[in-house]
C-alpha positions as CSV (number, residue, x, y, z in Angstrom):
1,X,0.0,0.0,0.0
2,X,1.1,3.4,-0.8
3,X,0.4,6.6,0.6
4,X,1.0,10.4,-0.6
5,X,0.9,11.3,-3.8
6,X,1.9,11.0,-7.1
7,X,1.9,13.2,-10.3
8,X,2.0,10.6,-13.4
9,X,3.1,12.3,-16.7
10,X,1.2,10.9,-20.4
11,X,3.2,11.4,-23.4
12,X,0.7,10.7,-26.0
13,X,1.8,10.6,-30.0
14,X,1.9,8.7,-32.9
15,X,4.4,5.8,-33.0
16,X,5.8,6.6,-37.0
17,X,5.5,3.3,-38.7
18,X,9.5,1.8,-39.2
19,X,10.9,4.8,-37.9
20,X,12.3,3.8,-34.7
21,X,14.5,6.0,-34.4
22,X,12.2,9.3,-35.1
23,X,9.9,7.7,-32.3
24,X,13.3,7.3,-29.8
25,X,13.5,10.8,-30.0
26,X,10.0,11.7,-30.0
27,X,9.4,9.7,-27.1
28,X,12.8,11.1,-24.9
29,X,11.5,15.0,-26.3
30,X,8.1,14.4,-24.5
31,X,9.5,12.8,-21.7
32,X,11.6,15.9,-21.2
33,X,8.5,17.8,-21.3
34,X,6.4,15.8,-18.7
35,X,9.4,15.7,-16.8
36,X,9.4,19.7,-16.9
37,X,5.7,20.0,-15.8
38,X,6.7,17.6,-12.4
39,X,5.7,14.3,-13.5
40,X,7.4,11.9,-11.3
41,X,6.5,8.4,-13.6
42,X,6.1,8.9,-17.5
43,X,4.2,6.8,-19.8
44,X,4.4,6.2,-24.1
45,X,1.8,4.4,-25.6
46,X,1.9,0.7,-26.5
47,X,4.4,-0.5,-28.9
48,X,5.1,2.8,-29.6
49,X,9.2,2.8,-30.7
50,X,8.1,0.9,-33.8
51,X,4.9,1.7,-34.8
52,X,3.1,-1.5,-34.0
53,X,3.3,-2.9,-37.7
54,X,3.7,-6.8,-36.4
55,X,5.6,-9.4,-38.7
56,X,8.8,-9.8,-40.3
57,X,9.1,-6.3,-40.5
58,X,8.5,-5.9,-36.2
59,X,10.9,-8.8,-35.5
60,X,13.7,-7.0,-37.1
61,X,13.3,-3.6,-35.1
62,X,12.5,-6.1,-31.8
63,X,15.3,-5.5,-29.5
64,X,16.3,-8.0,-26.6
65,X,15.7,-5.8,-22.9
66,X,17.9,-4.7,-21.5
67,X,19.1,-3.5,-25.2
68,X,19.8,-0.3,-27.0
69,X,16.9,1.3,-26.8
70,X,16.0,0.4,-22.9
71,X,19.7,1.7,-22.1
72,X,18.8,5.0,-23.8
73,X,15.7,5.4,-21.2
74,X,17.7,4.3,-18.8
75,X,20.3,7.2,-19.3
76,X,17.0,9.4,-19.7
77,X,15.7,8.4,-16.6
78,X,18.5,8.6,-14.1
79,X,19.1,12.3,-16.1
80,X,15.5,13.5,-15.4
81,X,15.1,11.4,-11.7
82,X,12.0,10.4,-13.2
83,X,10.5,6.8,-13.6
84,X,10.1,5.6,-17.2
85,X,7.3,3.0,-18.8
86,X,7.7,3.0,-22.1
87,X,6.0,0.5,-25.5
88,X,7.9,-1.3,-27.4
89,X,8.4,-5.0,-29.2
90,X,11.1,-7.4,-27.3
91,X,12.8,-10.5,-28.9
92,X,12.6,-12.8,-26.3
93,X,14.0,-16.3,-26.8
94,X,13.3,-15.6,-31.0
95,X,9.4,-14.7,-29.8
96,X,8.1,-11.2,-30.6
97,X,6.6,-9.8,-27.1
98,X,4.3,-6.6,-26.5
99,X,6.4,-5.2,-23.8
100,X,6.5,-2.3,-21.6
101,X,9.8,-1.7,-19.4
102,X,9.8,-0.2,-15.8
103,X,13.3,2.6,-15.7
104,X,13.5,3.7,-11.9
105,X,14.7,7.4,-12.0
106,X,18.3,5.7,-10.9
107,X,18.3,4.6,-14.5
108,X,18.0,0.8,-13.2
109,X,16.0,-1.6,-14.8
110,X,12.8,-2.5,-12.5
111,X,11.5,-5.3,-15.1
112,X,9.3,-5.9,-17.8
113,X,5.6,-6.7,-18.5
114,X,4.6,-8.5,-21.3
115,X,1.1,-8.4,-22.5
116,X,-0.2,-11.6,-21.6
117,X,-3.3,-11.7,-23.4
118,X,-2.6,-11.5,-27.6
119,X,-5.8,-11.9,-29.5
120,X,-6.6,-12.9,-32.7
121,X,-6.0,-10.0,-34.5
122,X,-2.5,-9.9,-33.4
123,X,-1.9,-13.1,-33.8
124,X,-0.9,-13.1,-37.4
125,X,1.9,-10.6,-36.7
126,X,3.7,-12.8,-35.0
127,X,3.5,-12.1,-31.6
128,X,3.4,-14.2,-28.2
129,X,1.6,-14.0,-24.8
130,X,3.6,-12.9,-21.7
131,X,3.1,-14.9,-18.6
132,X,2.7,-12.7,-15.6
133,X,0.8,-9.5,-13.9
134,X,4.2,-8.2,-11.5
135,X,3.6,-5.2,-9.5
136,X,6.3,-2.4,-8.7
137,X,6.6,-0.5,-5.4
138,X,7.6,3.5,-6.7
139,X,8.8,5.6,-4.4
140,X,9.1,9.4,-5.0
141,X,9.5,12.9,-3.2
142,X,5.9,13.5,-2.8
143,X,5.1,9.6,-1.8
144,X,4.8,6.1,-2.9
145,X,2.4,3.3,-4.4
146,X,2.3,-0.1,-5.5
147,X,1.8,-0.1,-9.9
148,X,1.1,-2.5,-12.0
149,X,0.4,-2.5,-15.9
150,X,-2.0,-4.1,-18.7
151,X,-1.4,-3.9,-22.3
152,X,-4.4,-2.3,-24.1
153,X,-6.4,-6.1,-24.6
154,X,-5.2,-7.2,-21.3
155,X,-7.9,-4.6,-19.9
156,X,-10.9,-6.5,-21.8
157,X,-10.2,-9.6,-19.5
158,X,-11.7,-8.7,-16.1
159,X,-8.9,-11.3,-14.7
160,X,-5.8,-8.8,-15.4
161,X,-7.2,-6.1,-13.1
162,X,-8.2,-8.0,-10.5
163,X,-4.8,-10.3,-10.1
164,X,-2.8,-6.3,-10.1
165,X,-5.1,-5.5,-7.2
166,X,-5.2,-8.5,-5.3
167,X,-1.4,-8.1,-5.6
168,X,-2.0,-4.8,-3.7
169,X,-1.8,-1.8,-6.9
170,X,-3.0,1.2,-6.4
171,X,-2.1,2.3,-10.0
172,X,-2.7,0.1,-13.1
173,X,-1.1,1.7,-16.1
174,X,-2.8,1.2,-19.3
175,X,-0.9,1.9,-22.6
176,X,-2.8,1.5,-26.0
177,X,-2.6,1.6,-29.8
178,X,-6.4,1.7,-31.0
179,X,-9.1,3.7,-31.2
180,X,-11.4,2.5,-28.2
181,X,-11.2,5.2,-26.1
182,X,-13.9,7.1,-28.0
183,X,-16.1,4.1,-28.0
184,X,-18.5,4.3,-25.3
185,X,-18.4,0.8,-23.9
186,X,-14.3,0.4,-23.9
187,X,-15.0,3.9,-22.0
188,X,-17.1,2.4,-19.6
189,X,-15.0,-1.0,-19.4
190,X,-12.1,1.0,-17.5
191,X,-14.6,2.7,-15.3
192,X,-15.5,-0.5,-14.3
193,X,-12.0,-1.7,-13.7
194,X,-11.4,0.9,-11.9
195,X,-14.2,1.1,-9.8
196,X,-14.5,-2.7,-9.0
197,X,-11.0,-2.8,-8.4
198,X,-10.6,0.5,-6.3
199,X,-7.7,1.7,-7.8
200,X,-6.5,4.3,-10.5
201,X,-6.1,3.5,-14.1
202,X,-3.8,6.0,-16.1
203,X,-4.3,4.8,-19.9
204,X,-2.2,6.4,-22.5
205,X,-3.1,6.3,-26.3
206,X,-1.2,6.6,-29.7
207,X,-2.1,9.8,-31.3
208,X,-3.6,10.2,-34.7
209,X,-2.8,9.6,-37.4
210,X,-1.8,6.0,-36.0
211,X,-4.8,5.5,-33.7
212,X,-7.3,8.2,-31.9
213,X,-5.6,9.6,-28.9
214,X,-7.8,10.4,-25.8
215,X,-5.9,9.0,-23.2
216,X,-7.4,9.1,-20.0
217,X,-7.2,9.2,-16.1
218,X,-10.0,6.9,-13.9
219,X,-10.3,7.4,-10.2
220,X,-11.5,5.0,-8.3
221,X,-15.0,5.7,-7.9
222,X,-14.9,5.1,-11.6
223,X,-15.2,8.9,-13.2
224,X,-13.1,10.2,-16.2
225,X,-10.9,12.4,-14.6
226,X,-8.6,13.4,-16.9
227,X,-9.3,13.2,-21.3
228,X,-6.5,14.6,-23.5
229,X,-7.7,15.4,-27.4
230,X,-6.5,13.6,-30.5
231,X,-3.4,14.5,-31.9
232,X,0.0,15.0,-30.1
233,X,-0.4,16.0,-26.5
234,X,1.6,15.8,-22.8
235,X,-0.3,16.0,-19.7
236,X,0.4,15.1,-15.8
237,X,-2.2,14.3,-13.3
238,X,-1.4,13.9,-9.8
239,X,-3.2,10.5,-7.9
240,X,-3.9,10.7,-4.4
241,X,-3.0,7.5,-2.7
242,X,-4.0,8.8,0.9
243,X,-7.2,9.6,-0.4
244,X,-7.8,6.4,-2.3
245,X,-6.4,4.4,1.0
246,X,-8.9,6.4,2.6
247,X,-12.3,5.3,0.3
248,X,-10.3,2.1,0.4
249,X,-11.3,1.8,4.4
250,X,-14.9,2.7,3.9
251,X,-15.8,1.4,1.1
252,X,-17.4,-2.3,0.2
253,X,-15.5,-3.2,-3.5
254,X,-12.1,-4.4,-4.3
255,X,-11.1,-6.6,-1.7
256,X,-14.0,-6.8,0.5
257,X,-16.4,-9.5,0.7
258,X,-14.4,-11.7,-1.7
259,X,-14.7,-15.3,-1.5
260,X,-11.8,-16.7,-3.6
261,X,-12.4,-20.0,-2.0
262,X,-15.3,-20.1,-4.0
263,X,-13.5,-19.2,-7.5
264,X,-11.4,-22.5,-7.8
265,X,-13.7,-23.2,-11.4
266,X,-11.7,-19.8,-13.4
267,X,-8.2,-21.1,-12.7
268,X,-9.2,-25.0,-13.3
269,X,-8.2,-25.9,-16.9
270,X,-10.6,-28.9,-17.2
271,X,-13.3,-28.3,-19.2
272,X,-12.4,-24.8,-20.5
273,X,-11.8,-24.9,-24.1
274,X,-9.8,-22.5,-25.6
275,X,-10.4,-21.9,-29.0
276,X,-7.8,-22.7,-32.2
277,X,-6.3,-19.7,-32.4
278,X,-5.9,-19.2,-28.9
279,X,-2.0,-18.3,-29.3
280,X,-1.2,-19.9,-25.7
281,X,2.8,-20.3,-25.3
282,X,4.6,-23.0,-27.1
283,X,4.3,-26.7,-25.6
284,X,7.4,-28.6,-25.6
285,X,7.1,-31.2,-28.3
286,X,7.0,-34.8,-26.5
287,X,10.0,-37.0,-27.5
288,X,8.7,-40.1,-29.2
289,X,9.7,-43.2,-28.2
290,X,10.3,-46.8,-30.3
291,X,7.0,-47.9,-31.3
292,X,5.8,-51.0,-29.6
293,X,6.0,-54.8,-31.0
């Protein structure tokens, strides 16, 4: 649990498709910038250093973490004393991951997430599930939390939000490449995350032309708190923790009245069918042995 406050910084724009480079420095410009109006933990968008394009084409700007790029925001980081989550594609063990490093303002490497749930759409660009929901502990000059993260599809399965905050987040970062956040039920689907989780959700967008824009801030009673515009933008929002520790101690969600002994059927793999192009993680293949006489 965390307590204080803390200002998180959105560095919304469009990832330029192939041009990793030009988005490296867009990125580290806007970081400056939300660095200069007091953010204390900066978000990009999702995949944003490459453009999201998938395929042969994404394997070949896929970097292994810690890499090039990842040593640039660390440099960025420890420079700035700010803490640094930023999209981009990791080659991991030849597999093309949706990942989204965690820079401490040390310029260390925290870890990584890696979107766990890839659906079908993504599928055919190659890419692979991550494995895990980890939560960080941030501490800065104004106060701490506990901050976990789902990539964009990771927020349509109820599961993601719920594992962050039974883990004990305060803050679930949400970075995206689409254009849901202008349709009214993805709207309302955060609101609900972050209401029935109690927690804040701070969801930053590519910017047109790539997607839509309209990153946005939920508190935990569920409101949009913060909505940038379309196009290119930088904004900081501060998040309460004492205040959400507070409603946290009156209210009746989240954590309250749960009855997990009850929910054994959701992580029991018998009888739940998952469907051809599911994209789970690679089996090992079964070593055959001499037929039998």
């Amino acid at each position: 649990m965390g307590q204080g406050r803390l200002i998180a910084g959105a560095v919304q724009f469009s990832g330029a498709p192939r041009e990793k480079e030009r988005n490296i420095e867009t990125a580290t410009r806007l970081i400056r910038q939300a660095a200069g109006l007091g953010a204390q933990i900066v978000m990009t968008p999702e995949v944003v250093l490459s453009g999201f394009i998938g395929g042969d084409e994404e394997r070949k700007l896929a970097e292994s973490i810690p890499g090039p790029a990842t040593e640039h925001f660390c440099r960025i980081a420890k420079e700035l004393g700010v803490y640094v989550l930023v999209g981009m594609s990791e080659l991991n063990k030849g597999e093309i991951m949706n990942a989204m490093p965690v820079i401490a303002p040390d310029g260390k490497l925290e870890g990584v997430f890696r979107k766990v749930h890839i659906n079908k759409f993504e599928i055919p660009g190659g890419w692979r599930n991550g494995s895990a929901f980890p939560v960080w502990h941030v501490e800065t000059a104004t106060g701490s939390a506990e901050i976990g993260i789902m990539i964009c599809y990771d927020r349509e399965m109820p599961e993601s939000a719920r594992i962050l905050m039974v883990k004990g987040a305060d803050v679930i970062f949400n970075p995206l490449a689409c254009k849901c956040p202008t349709v009214d039920i993805h709207r309302c689907l955060l609101r609900t995350r972050a209401f029935e989780n109690e927690v804040y959700i701070f969801m930053v967008n590519q910017a047109a032309p790539a997607q839509n824009g309209h990153s946005m801030v939920f508190d935990f009673n569920g409101d949009i708190v913060h909505e940038a515009g379309e196009g290119e933008e930088v904004f900081i929002h501060t998040l309460d923790i004492d205040t959400l520790n507070t409603y946290r101690e009156t209210s009746f969600y989240g954590l309250h009245h749960r009855r997990p002994e009850l929910y054994g059927p959701l992580t029991d793999p018998a009888g739940q069918i998952h469907s051809t192009d599911a994209n789970l993680p690679p089996m090992p293949r079964k070593r055959l042995g001499k037929p039998s006489r």
